[in-house]
C-alpha distance (Angstrom), angle and dihedral (degrees) to the residues before:
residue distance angle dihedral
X1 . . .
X2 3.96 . .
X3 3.61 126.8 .
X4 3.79 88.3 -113.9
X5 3.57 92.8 59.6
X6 3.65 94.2 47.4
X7 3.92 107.2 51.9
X8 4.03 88.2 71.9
X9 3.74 92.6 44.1
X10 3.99 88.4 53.8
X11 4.24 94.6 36.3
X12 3.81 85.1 57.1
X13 3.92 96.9 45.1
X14 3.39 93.9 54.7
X15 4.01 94.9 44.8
X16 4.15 79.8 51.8
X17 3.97 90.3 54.4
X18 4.00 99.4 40.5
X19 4.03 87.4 47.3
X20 4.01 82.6 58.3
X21 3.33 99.2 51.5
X22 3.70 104.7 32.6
X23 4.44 75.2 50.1
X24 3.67 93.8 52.4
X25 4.04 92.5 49.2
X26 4.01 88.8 45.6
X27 4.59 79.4 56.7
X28 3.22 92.7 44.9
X29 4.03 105.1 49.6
X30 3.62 87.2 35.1
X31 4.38 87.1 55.5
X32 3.34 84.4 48.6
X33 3.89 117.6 43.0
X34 3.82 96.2 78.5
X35 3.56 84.5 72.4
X36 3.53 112.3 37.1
X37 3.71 92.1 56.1
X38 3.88 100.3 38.1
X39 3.70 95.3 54.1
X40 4.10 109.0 16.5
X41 3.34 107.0 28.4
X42 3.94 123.9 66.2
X43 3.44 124.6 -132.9
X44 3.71 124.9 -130.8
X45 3.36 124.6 -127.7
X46 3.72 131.3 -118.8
X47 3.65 103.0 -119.6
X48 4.49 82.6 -158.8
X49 3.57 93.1 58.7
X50 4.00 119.6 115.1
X51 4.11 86.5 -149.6
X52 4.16 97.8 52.6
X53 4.11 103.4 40.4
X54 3.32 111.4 20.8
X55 4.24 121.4 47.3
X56 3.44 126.8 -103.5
X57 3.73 121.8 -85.8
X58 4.10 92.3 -130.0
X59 3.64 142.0 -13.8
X60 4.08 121.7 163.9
X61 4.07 87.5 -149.4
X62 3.82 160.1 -5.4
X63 3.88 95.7 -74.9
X64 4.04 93.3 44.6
X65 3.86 92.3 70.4
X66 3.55 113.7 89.0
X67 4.21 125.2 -158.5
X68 3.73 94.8 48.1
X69 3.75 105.1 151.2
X70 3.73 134.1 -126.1
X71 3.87 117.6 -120.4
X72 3.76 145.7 60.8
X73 3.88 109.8 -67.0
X74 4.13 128.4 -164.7
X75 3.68 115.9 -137.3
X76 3.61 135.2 175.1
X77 3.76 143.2 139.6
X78 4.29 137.6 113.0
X79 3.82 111.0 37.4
X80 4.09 78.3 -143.0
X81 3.46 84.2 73.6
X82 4.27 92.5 67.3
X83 3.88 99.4 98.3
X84 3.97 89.3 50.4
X85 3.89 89.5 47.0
X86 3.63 83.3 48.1
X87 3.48 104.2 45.3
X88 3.89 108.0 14.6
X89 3.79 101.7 43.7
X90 3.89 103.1 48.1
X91 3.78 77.9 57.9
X92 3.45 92.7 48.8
X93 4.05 85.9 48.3
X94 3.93 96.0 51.2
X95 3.90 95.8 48.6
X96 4.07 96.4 33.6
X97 3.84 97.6 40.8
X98 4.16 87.8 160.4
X99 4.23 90.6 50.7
X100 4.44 88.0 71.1
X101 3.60 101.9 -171.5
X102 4.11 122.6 -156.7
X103 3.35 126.7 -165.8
X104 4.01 116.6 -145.5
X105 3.97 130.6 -162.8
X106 3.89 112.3 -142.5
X107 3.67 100.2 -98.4
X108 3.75 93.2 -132.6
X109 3.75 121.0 25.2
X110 3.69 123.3 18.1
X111 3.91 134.7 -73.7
X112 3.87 123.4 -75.9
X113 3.44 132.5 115.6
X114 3.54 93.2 -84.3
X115 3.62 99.0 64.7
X116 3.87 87.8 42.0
X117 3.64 96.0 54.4
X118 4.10 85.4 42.5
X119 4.06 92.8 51.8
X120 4.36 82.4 40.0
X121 4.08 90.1 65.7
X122 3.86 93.8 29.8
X123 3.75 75.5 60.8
X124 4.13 95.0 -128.0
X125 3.76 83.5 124.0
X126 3.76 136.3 56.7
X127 3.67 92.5 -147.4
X128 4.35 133.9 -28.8
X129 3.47 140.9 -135.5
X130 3.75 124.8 -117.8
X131 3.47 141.1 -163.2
X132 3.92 94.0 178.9
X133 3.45 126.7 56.7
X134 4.21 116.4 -98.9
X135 4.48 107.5 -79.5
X136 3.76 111.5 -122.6
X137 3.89 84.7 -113.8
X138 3.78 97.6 51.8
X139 3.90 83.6 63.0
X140 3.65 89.9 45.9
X141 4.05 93.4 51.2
X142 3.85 82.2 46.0
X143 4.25 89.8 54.8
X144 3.68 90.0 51.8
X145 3.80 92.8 60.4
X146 3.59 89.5 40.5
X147 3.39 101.6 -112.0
X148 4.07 138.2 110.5
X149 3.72 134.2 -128.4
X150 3.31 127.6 -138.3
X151 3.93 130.0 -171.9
X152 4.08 120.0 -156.9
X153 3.65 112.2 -172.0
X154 3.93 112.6 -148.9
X155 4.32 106.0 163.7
X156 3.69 140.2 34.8
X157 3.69 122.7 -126.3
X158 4.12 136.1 173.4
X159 3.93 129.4 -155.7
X160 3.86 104.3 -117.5
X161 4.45 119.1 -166.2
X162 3.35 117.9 -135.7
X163 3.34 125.4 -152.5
X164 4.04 144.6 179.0
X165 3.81 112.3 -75.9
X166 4.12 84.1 -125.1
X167 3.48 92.5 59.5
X168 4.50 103.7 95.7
X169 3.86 107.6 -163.1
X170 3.46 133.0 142.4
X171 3.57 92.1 -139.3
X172 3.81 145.0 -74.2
X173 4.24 137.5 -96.0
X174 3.65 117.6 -125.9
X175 4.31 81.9 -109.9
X176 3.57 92.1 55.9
X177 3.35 89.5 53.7
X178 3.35 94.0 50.5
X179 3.70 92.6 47.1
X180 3.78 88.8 58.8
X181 3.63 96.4 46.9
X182 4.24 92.2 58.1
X183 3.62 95.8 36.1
X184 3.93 97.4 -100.6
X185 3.51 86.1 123.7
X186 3.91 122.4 38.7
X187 3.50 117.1 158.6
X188 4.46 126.9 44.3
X189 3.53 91.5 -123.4
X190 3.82 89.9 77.0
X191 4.02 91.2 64.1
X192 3.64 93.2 39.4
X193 3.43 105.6 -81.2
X194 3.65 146.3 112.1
X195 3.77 122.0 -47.1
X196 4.19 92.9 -104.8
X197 3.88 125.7 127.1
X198 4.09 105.1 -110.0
X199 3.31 109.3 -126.3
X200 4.12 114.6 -152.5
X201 3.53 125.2 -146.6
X202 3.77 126.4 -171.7
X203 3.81 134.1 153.1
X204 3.71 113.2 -126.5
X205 4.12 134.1 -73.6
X206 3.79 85.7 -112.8
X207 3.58 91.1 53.9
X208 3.19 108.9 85.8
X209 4.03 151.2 -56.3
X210 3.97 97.0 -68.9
X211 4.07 91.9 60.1
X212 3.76 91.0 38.7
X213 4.15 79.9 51.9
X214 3.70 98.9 40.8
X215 3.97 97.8 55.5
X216 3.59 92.4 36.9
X217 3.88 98.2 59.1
X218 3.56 99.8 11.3
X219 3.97 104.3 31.8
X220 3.63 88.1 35.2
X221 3.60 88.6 -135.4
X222 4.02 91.9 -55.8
X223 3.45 119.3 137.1
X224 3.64 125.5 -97.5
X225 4.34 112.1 -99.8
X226 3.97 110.0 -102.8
X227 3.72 87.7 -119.0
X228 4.11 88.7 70.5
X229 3.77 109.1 108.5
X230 4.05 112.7 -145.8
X231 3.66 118.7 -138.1
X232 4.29 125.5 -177.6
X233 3.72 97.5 -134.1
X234 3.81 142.4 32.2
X235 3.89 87.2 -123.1
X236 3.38 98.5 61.6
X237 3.96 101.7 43.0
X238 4.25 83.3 46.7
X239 4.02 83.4 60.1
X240 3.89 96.6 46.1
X241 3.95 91.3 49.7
X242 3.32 89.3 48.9
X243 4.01 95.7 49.7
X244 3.97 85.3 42.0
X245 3.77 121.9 69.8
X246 3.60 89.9 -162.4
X247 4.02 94.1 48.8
X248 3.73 123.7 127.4
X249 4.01 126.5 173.8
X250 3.86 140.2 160.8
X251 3.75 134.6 -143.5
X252 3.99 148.5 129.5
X253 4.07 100.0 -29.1
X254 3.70 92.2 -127.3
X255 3.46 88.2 54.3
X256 3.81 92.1 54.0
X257 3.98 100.2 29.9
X258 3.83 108.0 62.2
X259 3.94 95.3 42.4
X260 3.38 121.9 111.1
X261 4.10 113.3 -146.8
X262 3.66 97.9 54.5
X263 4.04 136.3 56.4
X264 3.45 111.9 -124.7
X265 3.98 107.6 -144.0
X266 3.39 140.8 -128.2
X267 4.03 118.6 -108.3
X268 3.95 127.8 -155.7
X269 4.17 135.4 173.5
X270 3.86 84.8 -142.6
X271 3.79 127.1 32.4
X272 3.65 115.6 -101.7
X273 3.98 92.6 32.5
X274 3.73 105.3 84.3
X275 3.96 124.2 161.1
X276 3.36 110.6 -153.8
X277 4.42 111.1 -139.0
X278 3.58 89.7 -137.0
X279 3.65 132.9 62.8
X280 3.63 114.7 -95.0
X281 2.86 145.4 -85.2
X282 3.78 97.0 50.7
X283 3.68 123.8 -120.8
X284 3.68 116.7 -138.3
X285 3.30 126.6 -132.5
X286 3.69 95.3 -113.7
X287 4.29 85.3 68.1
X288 3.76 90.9 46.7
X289 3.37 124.2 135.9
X290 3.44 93.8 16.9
X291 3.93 85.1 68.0
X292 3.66 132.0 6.3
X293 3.54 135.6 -143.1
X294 4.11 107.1 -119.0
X295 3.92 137.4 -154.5
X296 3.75 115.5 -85.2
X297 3.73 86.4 -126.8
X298 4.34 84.4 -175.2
X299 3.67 96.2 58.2
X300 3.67 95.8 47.6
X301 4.05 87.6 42.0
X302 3.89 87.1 52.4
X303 3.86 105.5 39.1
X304 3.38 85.8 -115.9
X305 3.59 86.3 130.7
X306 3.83 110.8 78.5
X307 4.73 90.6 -142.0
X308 3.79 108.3 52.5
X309 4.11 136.5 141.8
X310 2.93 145.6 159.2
X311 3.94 129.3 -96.7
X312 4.46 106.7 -128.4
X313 3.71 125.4 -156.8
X314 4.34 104.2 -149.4
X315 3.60 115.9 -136.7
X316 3.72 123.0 -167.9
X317 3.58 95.7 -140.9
X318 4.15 91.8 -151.8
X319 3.93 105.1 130.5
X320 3.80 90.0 -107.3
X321 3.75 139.6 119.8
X322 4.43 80.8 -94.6
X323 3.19 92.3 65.9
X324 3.98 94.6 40.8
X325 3.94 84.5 54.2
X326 3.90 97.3 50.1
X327 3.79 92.3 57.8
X328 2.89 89.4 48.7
X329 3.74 104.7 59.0
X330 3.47 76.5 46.0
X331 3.47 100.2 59.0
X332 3.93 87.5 41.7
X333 4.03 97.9 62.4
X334 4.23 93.7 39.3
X335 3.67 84.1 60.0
X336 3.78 111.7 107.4
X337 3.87 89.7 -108.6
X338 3.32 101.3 37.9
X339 3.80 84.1 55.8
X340 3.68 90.3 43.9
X341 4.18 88.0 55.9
X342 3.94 87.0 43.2
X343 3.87 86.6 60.5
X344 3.65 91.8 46.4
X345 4.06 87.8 53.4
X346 3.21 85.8 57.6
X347 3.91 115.7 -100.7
X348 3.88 135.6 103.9
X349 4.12 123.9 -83.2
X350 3.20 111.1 -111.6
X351 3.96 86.3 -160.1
C-alpha cells in the first residue's frame, strides 16, 4: 500500500487509541470522585446560607445541631469566658466527640479578647470568644487579608465591683464610679462612707475586652487616675481588695458574685436607685461557702442593671472549615442546653 493511503489509516488509529485512554481516565476519576471529595477534600462553605453564618433558629441539644465539623480546632479569647470553657465545653466534648476543641494562650501578651480576635485573623485560631463587641480596625485588619468577621452573640453578662467587706455603702452611680476610676473621687467618705483612701484596682487596657468595655462606656474614654494599681488577673486584684479596706475592683459579675471574701456592690444610673448583681438578700462572708451569693439573672435580663453586654462568638467568615467550626460553636451554646449550661456557668440566656 502507498504512503498516501496510509497516513489516514495511521491518523485514525491513533485518534482510536487516545479516545481509549483519555476514556479510561474519564472511568477512572469518575469511580473515584465520590471519595476524594467526601473524605479528603473540604468543602467550602456558602457564605449565603442561613445554616453556615447565621445560628440556628432552635435546637433542644448538642446532637440536634447539624454542620458541626470534624477535626481538632484552636480557640481562645475573653478570660470571662473561663466558667463556660469550664462548664459548657467539656459538655460540648462528651456529646460532640468528632468537634475536638483546644484552647490556646496568646503566645505573647496575655488573654483577652483582643489577643483572641488578633491570633483569629493571624489565623492561629479557628474562631475566638469575645466579651466586647468586634473594633472597627479588627474588621479592617480582617479586609486586608481578605477575609470578614463576624460576631454572634449567644449569653448575657454584667460587670459587678467588688469591694472590702468593711466598706458600708448603699451602693454606687455609674458617675461615682467613674469619679473613682480618674481620681475625681479619692477617699469613701465622699459617697457616704467611711473616712478611708479608695484604693482602685484594674488590669490593663491591653488586657482584655472588660477594660476595653469599662473605659469606653464607663470611663468615657478618660484615662484611668495615677492612683489605680494594675494587676494581671482577676484573682489576684480579688485578694488585694480583700486585704485592703479601701480596695475597689471590677470584672465579669460571676467572677465577682459567688466569691466569698469580698462584697460585691450595688450599682445605679441615679443615686439612691441601686440594683444589686446578686440576688438579695446578701450573704455575708461569714455564711460563705456554705451559701453563695448568685447572679440576679432578671436584672441583667431587664437592663435593670445600669453595666451589661453581651458575650460574641468571632467567626472568620472565609469559606473554610474555620468558619464552618465557629458557627458551629455558635449553634452549640444557643441550643436550649447549651444555654441551660451557660446559666449554670454563671451568665444570662440569651434565649
Amino acid at each position: 500500500m502507498s504512503q498516501k493511503n496510509e497516513t489516514p489509516i495511521l491518523i485514525l488509529s491513533l485518534l482510536i487509541t487516545a479516545g481509549l485512554i483519555g476514556g479510561g481516565f474519564w472511568w477512572f476519576t469518575r469511580k473515584n470522585s465520590f471519595n476524594l471529595n467526601q473524605v479528603t477534600t473540604p468543602q467550602p462553605i456558602n457564605s449565603t446560607s442561613p445554616n453556615v453564618t447565621q445560628p440556628e433558629s432552635s435546637g433542644n441539644n448538642f446532637a440536634s445541631i447539624q454542620s458541626v465539623p470534624t477535626g481538632l480546632f484552636n480557640y481562645g479569647g475573653s478570660t470571662s469566658w473561663a466558667p463556660i470553657r469550664l462548664t459548657v465545653d467539656s459538655a460540648i466534648q462528651a456529646a460532640r466527640p468528632e468537634f475536638r476543641l483546644r484552647y490556646v494562650e496568646p503566645s505573647s501578651g496575655t488573654p483577652g479578647s483582643g489577643t483572641g480576635i488578633q491570633a483569629l485573623i493571624d489565623g492561629q485560631l479557628a474562631f475566638a470568644q469575645s466579651s466586647r463587641q468586634i473594633l472597627d480596625e479588627e474588621l479592617n485588619r480582617a479586609k486586608q487579608r481578605g477575609f470578614a468577621l463576624q460576631q454572634i452573640a449567644v449569653a448575657i453578662d454584667g460587670l459587678a465591683v467588688a469591694v472590702n467587706p468593711n466598706i458600708n455603702i448603699p451602693g454606687l452611680t455609674v458617675d461615682q464610679l467613674r469619679s473613682i476610676y480618674t481620681g475625681k473621687i479619692t477617699n469613701w467618705n465622699q459617697v457616704g462612707g467611711p473616712n478611708i483612701p479608695i484604693k482602685p484596682y484594674s488590669r490593663r487596657i491591653s488586657d482584655g475586652g472588660t477594660v476595653e468595655l469599662f473605659v469606653q462606656d464607663i470611663l468615657s474614654g478618660q484615662a484611668f487616675s495615677s492612683n489605680v494599681e494594675f494587676v494581671s488577673t482577676t484573682t489576684q486584684a480579688l485578694q488585694k481588695v480583700a486585704g485592703s479596706i479601701g480596695g475597689i475592683y471590677y470584672a465579669s459579675a460571676p467572677e465577682v458574685v459567688p466569691q466569698c471574701s469580698i462584697k460585691p456592690l450595688p450599682l445605679g444610673r441615679m443615686q439612691g436607685q441601686y440594683i444589686a448583681p446578686y440576688q438579695e438578700p446578701l450573704v455575708l462572708p461569714s455564711e460563705c461557702p456554705g451559701k453563695r451569693n448568685k447572679l440576679n439573672i432578671e436584672a441583667f435580663q431587664s437592663g435593670k442593671y445600669p453595666i451589661t453586654r453581651n458575650l460574641f462568638v468571632v467567626v472568620k467568615q472565609n469559606n473554610q472549615i474555620e468558619q464552618q467550626a465557629g458557627v458551629a460553636y455558635a449553634n452549640l451554646l444557643l441550643t436550649k442546653q447549651g444555654q441551660e449550661l451557660i446559666s449554670q456557668a454563671g451568665f444570662v440566656k440569651i434565649r
